[in-house]
C-alpha positions in Angstrom: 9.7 15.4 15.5 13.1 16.8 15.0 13.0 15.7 10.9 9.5 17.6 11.2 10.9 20.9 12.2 13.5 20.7 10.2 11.8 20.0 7.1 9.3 22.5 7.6 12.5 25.1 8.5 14.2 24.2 5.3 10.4 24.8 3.5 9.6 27.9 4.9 12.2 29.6 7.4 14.4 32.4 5.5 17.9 32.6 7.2 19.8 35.0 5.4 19.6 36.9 8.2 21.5 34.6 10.6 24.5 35.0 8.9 26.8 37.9 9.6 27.5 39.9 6.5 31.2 40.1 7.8 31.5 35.8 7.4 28.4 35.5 4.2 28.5 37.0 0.9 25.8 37.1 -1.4 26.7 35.4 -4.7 24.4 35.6 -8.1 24.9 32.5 -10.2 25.6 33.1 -14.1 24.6 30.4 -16.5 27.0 27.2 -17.2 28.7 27.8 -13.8 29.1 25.0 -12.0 29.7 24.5 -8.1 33.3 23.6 -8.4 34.1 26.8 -10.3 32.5 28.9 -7.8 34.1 27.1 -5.3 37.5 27.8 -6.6 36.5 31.3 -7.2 36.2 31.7 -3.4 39.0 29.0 -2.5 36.8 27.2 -0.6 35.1 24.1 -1.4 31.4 22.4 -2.5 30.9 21.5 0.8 31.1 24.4 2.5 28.4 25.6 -0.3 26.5 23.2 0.1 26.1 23.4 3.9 24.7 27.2 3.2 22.8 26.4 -0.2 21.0 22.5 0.3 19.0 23.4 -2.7 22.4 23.3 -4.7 22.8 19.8 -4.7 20.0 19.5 -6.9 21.7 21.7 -9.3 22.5 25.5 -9.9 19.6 27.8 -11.5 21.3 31.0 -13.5 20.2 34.4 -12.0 19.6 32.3 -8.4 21.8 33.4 -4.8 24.1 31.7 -3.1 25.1 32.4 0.5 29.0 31.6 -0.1 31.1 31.7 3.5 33.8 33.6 3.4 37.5 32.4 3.8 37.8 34.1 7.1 34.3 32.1 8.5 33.8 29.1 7.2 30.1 28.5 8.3 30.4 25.0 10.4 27.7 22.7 10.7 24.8 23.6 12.9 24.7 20.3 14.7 28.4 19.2 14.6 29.5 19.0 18.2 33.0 19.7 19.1 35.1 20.1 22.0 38.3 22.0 22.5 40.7 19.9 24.7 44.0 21.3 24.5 45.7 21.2 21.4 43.5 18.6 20.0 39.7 19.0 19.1 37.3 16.5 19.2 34.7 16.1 16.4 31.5 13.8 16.3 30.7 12.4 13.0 26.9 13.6 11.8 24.9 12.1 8.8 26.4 13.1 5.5 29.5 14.2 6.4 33.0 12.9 4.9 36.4 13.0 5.5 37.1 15.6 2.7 34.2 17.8 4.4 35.9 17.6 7.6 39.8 18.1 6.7 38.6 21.1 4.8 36.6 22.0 7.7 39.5 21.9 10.3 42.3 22.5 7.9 44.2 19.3 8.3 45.5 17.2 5.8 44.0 13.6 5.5 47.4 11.9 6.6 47.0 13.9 9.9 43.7 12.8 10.3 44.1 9.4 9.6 47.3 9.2 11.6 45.4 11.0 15.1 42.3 8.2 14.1 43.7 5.1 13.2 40.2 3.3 12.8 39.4 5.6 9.8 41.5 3.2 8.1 39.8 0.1 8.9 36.4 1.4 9.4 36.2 4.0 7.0 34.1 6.9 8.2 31.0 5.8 10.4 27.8 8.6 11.8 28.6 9.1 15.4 32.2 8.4 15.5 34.2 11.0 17.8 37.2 11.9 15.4 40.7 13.7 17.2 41.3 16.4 15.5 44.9 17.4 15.6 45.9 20.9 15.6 46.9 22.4 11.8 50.5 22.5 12.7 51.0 19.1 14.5 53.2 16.4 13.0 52.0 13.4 11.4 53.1 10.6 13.9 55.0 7.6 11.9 53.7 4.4 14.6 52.5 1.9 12.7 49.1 0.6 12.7 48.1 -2.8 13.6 47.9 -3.5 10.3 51.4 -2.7 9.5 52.9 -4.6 12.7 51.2 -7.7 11.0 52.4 -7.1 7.8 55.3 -5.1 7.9 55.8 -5.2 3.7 52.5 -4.3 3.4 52.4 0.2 1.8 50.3 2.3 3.3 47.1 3.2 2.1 46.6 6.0 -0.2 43.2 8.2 -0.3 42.0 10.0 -3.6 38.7 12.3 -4.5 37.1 11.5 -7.6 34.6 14.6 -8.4 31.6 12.9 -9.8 30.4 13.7 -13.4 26.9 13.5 -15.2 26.0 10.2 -16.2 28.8 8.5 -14.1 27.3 5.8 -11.7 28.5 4.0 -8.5 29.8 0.6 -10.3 31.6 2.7 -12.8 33.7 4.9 -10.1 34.3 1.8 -8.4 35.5 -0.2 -11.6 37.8 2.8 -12.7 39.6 2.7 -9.2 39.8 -1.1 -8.9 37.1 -1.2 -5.7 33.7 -2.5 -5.1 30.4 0.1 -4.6 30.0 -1.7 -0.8 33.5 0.3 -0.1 32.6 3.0 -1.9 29.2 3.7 0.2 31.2 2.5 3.4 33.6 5.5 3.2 31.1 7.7 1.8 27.7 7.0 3.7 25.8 10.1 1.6 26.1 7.8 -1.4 24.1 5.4 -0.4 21.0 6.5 -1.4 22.1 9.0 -4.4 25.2 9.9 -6.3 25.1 14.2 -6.4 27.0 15.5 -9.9 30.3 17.4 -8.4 30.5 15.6 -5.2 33.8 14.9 -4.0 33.9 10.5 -3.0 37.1 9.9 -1.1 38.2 6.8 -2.3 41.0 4.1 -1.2 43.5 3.2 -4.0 45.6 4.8 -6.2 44.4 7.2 -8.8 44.2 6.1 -12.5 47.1 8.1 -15.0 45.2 11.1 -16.1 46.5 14.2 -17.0 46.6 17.1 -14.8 44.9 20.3 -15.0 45.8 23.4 -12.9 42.8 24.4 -12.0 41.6 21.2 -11.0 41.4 21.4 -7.0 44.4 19.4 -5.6 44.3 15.8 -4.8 41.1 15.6 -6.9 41.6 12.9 -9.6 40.1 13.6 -13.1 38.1 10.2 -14.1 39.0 8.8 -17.4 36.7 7.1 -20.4 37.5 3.5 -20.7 36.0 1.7 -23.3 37.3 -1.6 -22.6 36.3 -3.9 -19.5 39.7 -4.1 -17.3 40.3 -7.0 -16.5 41.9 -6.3 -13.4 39.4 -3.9 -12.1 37.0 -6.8 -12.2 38.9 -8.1 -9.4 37.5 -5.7 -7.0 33.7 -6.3 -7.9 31.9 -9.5 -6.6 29.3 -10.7 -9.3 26.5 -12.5 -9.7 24.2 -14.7 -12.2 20.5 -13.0 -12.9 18.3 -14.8 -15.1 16.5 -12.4 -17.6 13.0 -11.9 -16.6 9.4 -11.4 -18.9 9.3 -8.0 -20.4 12.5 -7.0 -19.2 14.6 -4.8 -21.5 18.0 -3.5 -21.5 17.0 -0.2 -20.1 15.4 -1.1 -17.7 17.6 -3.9 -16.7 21.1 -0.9 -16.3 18.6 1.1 -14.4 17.9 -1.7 -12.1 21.8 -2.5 -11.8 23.2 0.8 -12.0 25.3 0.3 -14.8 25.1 2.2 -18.6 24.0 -0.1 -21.2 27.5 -0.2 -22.7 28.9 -1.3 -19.6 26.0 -3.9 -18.9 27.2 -5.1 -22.7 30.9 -5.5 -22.3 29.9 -7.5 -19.3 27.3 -9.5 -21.2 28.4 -9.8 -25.2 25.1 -11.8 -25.7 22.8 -8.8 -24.9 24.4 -6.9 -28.5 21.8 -9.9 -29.9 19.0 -8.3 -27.9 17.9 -9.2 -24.3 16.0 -12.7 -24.3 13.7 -13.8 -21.4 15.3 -16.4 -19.4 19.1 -16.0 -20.6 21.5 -16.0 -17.9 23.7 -12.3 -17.2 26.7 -11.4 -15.2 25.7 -8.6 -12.7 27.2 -6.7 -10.1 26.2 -8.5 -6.5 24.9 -6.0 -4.1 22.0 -5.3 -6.2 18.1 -6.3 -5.4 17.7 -7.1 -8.9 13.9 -7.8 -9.2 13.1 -4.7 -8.3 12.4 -2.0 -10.6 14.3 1.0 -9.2 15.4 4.4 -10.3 19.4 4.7 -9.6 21.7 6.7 -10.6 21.9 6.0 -14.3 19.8 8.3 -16.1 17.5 7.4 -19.2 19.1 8.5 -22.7 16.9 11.2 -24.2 18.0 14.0 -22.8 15.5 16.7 -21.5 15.7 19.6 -19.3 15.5 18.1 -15.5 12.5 18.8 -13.6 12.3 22.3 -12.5 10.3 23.1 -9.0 9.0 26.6 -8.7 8.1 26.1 -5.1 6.5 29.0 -3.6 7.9 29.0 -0.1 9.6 26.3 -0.4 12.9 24.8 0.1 15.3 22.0 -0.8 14.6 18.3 -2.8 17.2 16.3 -2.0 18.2 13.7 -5.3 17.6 10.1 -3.8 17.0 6.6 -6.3 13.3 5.8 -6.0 11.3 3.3 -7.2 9.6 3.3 -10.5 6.0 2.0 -11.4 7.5 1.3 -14.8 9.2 -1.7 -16.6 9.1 -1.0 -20.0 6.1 0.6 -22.0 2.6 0.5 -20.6 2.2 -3.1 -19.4 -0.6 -5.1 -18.3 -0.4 -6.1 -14.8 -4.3 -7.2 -14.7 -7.2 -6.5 -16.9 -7.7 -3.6 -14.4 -4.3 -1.9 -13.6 -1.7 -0.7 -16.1 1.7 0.5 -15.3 2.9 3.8 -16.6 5.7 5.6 -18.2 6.5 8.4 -20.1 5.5 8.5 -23.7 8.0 8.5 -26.1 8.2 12.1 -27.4 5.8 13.7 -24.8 8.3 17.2 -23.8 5.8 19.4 -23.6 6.1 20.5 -19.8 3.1 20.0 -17.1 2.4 22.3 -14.4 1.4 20.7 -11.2 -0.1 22.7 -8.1 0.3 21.0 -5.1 -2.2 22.8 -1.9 -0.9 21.9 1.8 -2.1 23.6 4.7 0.8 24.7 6.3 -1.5 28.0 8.4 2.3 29.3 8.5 0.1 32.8 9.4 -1.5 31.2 12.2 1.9 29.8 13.1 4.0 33.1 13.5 1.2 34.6 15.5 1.2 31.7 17.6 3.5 32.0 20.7 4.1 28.2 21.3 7.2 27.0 19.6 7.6 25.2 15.9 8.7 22.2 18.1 5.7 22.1 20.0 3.0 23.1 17.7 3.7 20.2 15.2 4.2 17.5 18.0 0.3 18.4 19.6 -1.1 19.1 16.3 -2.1 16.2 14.6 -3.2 18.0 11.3 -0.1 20.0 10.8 2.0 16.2 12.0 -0.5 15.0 8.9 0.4 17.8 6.6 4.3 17.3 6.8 3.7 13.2 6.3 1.9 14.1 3.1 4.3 16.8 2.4 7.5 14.3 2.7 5.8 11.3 1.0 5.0 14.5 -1.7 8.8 15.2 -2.3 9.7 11.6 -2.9 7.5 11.7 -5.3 9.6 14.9 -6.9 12.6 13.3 -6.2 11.7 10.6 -8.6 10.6 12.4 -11.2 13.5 14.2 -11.2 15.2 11.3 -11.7 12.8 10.1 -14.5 13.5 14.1 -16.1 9.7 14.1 -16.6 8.6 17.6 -17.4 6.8 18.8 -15.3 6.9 21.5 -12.9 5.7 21.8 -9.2 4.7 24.7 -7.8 3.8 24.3 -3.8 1.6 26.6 -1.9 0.1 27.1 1.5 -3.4 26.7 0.8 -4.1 28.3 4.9 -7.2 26.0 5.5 -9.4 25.3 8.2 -12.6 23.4 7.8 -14.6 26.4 6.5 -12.0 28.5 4.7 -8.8 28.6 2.4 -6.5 30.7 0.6 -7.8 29.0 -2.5 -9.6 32.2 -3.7 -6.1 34.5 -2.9 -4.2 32.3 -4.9 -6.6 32.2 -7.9 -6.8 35.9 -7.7 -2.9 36.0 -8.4 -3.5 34.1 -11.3 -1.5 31.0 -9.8 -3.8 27.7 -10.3 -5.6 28.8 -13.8 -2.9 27.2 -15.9 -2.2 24.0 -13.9 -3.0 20.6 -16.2 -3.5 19.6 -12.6 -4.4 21.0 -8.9 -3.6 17.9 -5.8 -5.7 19.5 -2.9 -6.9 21.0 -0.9 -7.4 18.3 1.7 -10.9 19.5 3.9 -13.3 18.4 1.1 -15.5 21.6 1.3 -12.5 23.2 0.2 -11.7 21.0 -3.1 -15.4 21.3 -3.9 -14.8 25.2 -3.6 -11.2 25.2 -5.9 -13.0 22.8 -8.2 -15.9 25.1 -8.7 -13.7 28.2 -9.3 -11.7 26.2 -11.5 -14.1 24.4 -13.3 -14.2 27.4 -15.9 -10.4 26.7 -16.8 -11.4 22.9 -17.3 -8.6 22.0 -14.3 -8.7 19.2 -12.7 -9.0 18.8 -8.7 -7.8 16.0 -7.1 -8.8 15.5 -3.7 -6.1 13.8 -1.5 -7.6 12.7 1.5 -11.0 13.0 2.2 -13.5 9.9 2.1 -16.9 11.9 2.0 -18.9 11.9 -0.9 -18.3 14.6 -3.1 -21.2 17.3 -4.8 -21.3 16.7 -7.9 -18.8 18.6 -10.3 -16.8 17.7 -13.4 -13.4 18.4 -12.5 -13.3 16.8 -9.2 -12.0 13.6 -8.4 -12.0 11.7 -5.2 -9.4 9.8 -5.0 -10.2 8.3 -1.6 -13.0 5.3 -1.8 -15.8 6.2 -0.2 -17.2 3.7 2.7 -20.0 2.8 0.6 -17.4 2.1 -2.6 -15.5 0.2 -0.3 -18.3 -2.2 1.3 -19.6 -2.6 -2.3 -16.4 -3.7 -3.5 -16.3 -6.9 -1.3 -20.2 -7.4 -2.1 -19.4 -7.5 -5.4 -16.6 -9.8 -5.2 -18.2 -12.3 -3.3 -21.4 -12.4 -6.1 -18.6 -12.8 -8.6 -17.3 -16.1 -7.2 -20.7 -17.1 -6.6 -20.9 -17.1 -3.4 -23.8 -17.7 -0.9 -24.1 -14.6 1.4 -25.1 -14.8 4.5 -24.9 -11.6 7.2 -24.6 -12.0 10.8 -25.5 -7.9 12.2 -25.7 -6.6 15.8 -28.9 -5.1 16.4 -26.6 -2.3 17.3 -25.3 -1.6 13.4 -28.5 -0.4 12.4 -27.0 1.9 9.7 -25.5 -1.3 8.2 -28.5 -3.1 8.2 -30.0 -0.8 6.5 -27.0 -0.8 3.8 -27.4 -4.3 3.4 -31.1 -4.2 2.9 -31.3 -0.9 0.5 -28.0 -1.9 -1.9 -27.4 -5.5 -1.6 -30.2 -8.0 -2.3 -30.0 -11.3 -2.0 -28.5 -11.2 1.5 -29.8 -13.0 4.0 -29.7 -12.1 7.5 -28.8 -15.0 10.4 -31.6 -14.9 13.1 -30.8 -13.4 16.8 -32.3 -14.4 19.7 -34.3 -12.7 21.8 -31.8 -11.3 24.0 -29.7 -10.0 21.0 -27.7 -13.9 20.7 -26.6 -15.4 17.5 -29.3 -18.5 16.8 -26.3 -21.1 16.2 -28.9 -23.6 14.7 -30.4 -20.9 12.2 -27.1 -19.6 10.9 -26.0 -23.4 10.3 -29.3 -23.9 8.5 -28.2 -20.7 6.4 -24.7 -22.3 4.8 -24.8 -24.1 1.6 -22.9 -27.5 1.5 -21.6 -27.2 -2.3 -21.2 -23.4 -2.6 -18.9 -21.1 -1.1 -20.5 -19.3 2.1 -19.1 -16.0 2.8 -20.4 -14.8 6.5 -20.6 -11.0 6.8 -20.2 -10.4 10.7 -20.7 -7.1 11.8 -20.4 -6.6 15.9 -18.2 -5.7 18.3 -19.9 -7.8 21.0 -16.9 -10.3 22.0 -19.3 -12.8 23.0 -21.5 -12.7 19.7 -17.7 -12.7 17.9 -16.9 -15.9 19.9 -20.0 -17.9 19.2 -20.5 -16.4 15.5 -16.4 -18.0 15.2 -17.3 -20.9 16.8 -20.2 -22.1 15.0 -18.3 -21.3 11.7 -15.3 -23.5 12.7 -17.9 -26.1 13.6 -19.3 -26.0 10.0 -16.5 -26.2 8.0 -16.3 -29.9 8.4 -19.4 -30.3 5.7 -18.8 -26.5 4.1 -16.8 -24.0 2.5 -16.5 -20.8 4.5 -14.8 -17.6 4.9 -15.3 -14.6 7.0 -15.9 -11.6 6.4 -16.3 -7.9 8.1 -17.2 -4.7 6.0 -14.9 -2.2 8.2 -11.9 -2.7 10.8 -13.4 -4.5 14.0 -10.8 -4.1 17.2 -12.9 -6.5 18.8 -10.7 -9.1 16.7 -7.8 -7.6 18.3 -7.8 -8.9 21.2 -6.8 -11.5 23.7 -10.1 -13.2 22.9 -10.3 -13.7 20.3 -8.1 -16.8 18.5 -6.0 -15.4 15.6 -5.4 -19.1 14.4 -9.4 -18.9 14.3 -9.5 -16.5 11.6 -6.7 -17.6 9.9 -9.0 -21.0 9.5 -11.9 -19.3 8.4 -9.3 -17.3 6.1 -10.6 -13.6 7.2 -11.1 -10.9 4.8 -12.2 -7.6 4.4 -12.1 -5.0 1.9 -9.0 -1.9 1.7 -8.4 1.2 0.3 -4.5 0.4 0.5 -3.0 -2.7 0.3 0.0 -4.8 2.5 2.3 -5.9 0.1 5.5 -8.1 0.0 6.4 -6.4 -3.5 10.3 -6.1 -3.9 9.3 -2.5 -5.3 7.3 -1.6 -2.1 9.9 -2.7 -0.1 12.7 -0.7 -1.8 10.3 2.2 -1.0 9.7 2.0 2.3 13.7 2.0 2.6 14.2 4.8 0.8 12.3 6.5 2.7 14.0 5.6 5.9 17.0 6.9 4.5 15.8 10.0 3.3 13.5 10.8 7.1 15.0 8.6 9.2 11.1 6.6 10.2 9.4 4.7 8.5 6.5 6.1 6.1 3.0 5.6 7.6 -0.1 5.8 5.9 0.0 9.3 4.9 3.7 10.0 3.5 2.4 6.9 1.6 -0.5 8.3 0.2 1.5 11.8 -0.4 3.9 10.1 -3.1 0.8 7.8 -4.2 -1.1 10.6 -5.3 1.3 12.9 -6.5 3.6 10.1 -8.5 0.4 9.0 -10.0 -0.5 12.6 -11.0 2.7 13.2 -12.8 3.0 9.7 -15.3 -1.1 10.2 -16.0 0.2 13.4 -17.4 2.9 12.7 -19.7 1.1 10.0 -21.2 0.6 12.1 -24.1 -3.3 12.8 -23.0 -4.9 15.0 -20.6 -5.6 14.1 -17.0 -9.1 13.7 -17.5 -8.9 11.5 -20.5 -6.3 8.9 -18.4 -8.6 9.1 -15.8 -11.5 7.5 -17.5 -8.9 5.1 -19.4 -6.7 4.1 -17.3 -6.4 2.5 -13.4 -3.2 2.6 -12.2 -1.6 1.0 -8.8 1.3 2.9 -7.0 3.3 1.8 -3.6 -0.1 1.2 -1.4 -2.9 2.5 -3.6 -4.7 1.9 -6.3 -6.7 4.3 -8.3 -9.2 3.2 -10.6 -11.4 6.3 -11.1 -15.2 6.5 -12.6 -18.0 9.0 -13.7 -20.1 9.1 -11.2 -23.9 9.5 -12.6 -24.7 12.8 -11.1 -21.3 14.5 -12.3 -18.0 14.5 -11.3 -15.3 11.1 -10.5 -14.9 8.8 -8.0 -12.5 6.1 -7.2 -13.3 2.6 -6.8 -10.1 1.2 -6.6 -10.4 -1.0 -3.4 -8.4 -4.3 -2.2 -9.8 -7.1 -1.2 -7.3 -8.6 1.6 -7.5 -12.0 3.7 -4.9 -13.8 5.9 -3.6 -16.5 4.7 -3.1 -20.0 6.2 0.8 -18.8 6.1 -0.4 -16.1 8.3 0.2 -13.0 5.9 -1.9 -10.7 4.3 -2.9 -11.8 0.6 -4.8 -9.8 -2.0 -7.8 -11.9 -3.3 -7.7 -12.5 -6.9 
């Protein structure tokens, strides 16, 4: 919950006010400055910027204030703990911090620091570690390190800060200074996930010959064009072979490996002759290579990056993300395409994004922020949508797609929202597209009102069946979508149906009888039993039976298993169930059971083993420390897939009815409903297998 309050403090929560005037000065950007300069304007350093102004490390917007700490108060982190003992202070190491950050902090050189902690030298800098630090005047003690009583020839280290530039990446930094990227992200933890444009990485080696500029901050090394693979740098960097895979081009293979396309060359002289599937390169180790992932090289057109007007809102932190994209639109099945840009597409796309944060009916509230979002499961829901949301930023970002995000509080309850308001201030008319509200009484509502400025609404989260109007689109299966999904699966294999119902599921009964035909029904005794004999008289010896079972009786489960098992010895079967049965949970029941009869059931999200899915679900880890759960999911789902259907050179409605597209756990495959208005019908079809994982059935 802590993440939670935080992220919704950073959103919403202006602070200007917590700073003294005395220690904060208000600073108003002018365009082409960059943080360094202001930095040295104030002689302190991006750091201490950025610990005022998060939304900097995204970049600095001309005309925009920065809260800059004065050179008599520093403003010190808000969870750093320290201790005064003496003459010494102690200081415990919190998440993206580094050594530069701290000596700056406590005005003490980095030989002192080193010299009071000799682990820093081994370890490099680790979250959590409680650092001495000495006091500003104290003498750097001479007694040598382990290290150096092994090897007594052996000079001491040397620590240099290379200020990142655009376009420079990990493996490059790490080439120039003869290191590897794993000791790079050692000593600088906050690069794991994202390489920030002026951020200082302290670095172990000596700095390359450059020439010096005065206004340069001290100890700062320039970094220097090399057009030439060193030889000796190569030293430092493990590699490793990858064999070229189908469709994969060199873009998208120096994404996937961090490196330009010139360095990716010099490495590989055969790629000058074009990039051939199944040829052999020389990469970087380190690297999950097969998956398609956003790092910190950059594409080559150059556009303006992604600008977020966020009403309310707060910082985007830069991370690498996955991306749905390999090349140009590719055919994964004669269903799903993946997207990407279109070449030449600049115009820029406005995006509204509606989240119901009631902030209102949270300042009148007297229980605590803390408290509020930990018993209210809607607001929990909101911020998992909400962070899933920004990843989804993030990458675009990193993709420089154009388009802008605007995020407002769309202050819902079942019956009402500040839909109206915000239409009235002339803030969702000219949106290419609206994501929300989530109550689907609400969508309907914004969809009406904006059905006159022909903008589509896309309805997040709700699985009810939407009134019929043209610019809505569900993008959440209904439960009839999904149960006819598996129906019709099962007819297009061929398959001999047979339905075994509690008397108790009379509303799915009744499905069965009014929308699927051809079903039969298993007879039940008089007491409300499966009849064994009839059900086995049911099953076809040279046709696939698929057995509907719908009942959360654990006796009718048992026998209905039991009898199936039985049968399989003269017939194909598989089970089947139309909706999630906990029955099957249980003790009870045998798992190896319905791994045997190979159990499926249809899903609106699939369980995936993808490299790609993987490398998400990490990210986000990183980014929120938890993992993401069904709704941070389908927050990046929806809003990702909002963003590439509208630079595809066509208007949202026009991809919808063209195109179905698959993101980290969803698939949306969208239709005209007859009545008006679109649905989706983009629904897995999932059974265990026999190597007791979750496949998707082809």
């Amino acid at each position: 919950m802590k993440y939670y309050f935080t992220l919704l403090s950073f959103v919403f929560l202006v602070t200007c006010s917590a700073f003294s005037q005395e220690k904060v000065v208000k600073y108003t950007i002018s365009s082409g400055e960059t943080i360094n300069q202001i930095a040295q304007k104030f002689k302190i350093t991006p750091y201490d910027i950025y610990q005022l102004n998060p939304d900097a490390r995204s970049g600095l917007v001309p005309n925009t204030v920065l809260l800059i700490p004065t050179k008599s108060g520093k403003t010190e982190s808000a969870v750093a703990k320290t201790n005064t003992t003496g003459k010494a202070t102690t200081h415990e190491v919190q998440p993206k911090e580094t050594l530069f950050g701290i000596e700056k902090k406590y005005g003490v050189s980095d030989e002192a620091l080193k010299a009071a902690n000799p682990f820093l030298v081994t370890n490099g800098l680790q979250i959590g570690q409680t650092l001495i630090i000495p006091s500003k005047g104290a003498k750097v003690k001479t007694t040598a390190t382990v290290a150096e009583k092994t090897n007594k020839t052996a000079a001491p280290e040397k620590y240099v800060y290379h200020e990142v530039l655009p376009k420079e990446t990990k493996y490059s930094i790490a080439k120039q200074y003869k290191t590897t990227v794993e000791d790079l992200e050692k000593r600088n933890p906050e690069i794991v996930s994202n390489l920030p444009v002026g951020y200082h990485v302290t670095i172990k080696g000596t700095a390359p010959k450059t020439e010096t500029n005065p206004s340069v901050v001290a100890n700062v090394a320039k970094p220097v064009e090399t057009k030439k693979v060193d030889e000796s740098s190569k030293k430092g960097t493990t590699y490793m072979d990858y064999q070229v895979k189908p469709k994969e081009t060199l873009y998208s293979l120096s994404r996937t490996f961090q490196l330009t396309q010139a360095e990716l060359t010099e490495l590989n002289p055969s790629l000058a002759e074009g990039v051939k599937e199944g040829m052999v390169l020389k990469v970087p180790s380190g690297f999950l290579a097969p998956a398609p992932i956003i790092a910190q090289q950059q594409p080559q057109q150059v556009e303006k990056a992604i600008e977020k007007p966020v009403e309310n809102s707060g910082s985007v932190g830069g991370i690498r993300i996955l991306e749905k994209v390999k090349s140009e639109t590719v055919s994964v099945d004669p269903e799903v395409v993946e997207l990407t840009k279109k070449r030449g597409q600049n115009e820029r796309k406005k995006i509204a994004l509606l989240l119901p944060f009631n902030l209102a009916k949270m300042q009148n509230d007297t229980t605590s922020t803390a408290n509020r979002i930990k018993n209210d499961k809607f607001l929990s829901m909101t911020l998992d949508f909400y962070s899933g949301a920004l990843m989804a930023i993030d990458s675009a970002r990193v993709l420089k797609l154009p388009i802008d995000i605007s995020i407002y509080d769309s202050q819902e309850t079942k019956s009402t929202s500040n839909v109206s308001g915000l239409i009235a201030q002339n803030k969702l008319q000219g949106a290419n597209a609206v994501i929300g509200p989530f109550y689907q009484s609400n969508a309907e509502s914004a969809a009406n009102s904006l059905r006159l400025y022909n903008v589509p609404v896309i309805s997040p989260l709700s699985k009810d069946s939407a009134n019929p109007i043209d610019n809505l689109y569900q993008s959440i299966p209904t439960n009839d979508v999904v149960r006819n999904a598996v129906f019709d699966y099962m007819r297009a294999k061929n398959g001999n149906i047979v339905a075994v119902v509690d008397k108790k599921k009379e509303s799915v009964i009744n499905y069965i009888k009014q929308n699927q035909k051809g079903v039969v029904f298993a007879g039940l005794s008089e007491t409300g039993g499966l009849d064994v004999a009839n059900l086995k008289s049911l099953l076809l010896p040279n046709r696939m039976n698929y057995v509907v079972m719908e009942t959360a009786n654990t006796t009718m489960v048992k026998t209905t298993i039991k009898a199936l098992i039985d049968a399989q010895k003269s017939c194909q079967i598989q089970l089947v169930i139309l909706e999630p049965n906990s029955t099957l949970d249980t003790d009870e029941i045998s798992f190896d059971n319905l791994v045997k009869l190979k159990l499926m059931y249809p899903s609106v999200t699939r369980e995936s083993d993808d490299p790609a899915v993987a490398i998400f679900d990490k990210e986000y880890r990183l980014k929120n420390k938890v993992n993401p759960n069904t709704y941070a999911t389908r927050g990046f789902d929806v809003t990702f897939d909002t963003m590439m259907r509208l630079v595809q050179g066509k208007t949202y409605q026009e991809t919808a009815d063209l195109m179905a597209t698959e993101q980290v756990d969803n698939k949306f495959q969208y239709y005209k409903k007859e009545d008006g208005g679109h649905a989706n019908k983009g629904v897995y079809i999932l059974y265990y297998d026999s190597d007791l994982t979750l496949k998707v059935a082809n």
